[in-house]
N, C-alpha and C positions, 0 to 999 in steps of 0.2 A: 602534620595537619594541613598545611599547603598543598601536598601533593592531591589528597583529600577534595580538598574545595577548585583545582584545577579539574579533576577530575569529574566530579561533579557538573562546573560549567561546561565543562565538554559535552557531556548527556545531556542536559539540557540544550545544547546547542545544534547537536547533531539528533536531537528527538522526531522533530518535524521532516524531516528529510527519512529517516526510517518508515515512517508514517506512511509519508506522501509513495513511499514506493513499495512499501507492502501493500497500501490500498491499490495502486498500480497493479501489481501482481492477482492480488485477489481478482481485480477487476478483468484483466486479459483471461487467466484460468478458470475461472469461473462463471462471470456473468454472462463475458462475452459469446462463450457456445449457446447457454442458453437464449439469449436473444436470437440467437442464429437460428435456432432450431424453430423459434416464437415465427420469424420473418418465414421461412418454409415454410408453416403450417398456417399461415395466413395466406401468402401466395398460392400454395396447393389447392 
């Protein structure tokens, strides 16, 4: 049961950081071309 509740603060610990860099990811792969595309078709 110890290894258990170690375990667990672990996830909880390293949750935010998973987070922070999937939204990262998301953000480069995703948003970011479309903005790109957004600033071209403004400029054009």
């Amino acid at each position: 049961m110890l290894i258990f509740g170690r375990l667990m603060v672990f996830f909880f610990t390293v949750k935010p950081f998973v987070n922070g860099g999937t939204s990262c990811m998301l953000t480069t792969c995703v948003i970011q071309p479309i903005d790109m595309i957004k600033v071209r078709i403004q400029l054009g």
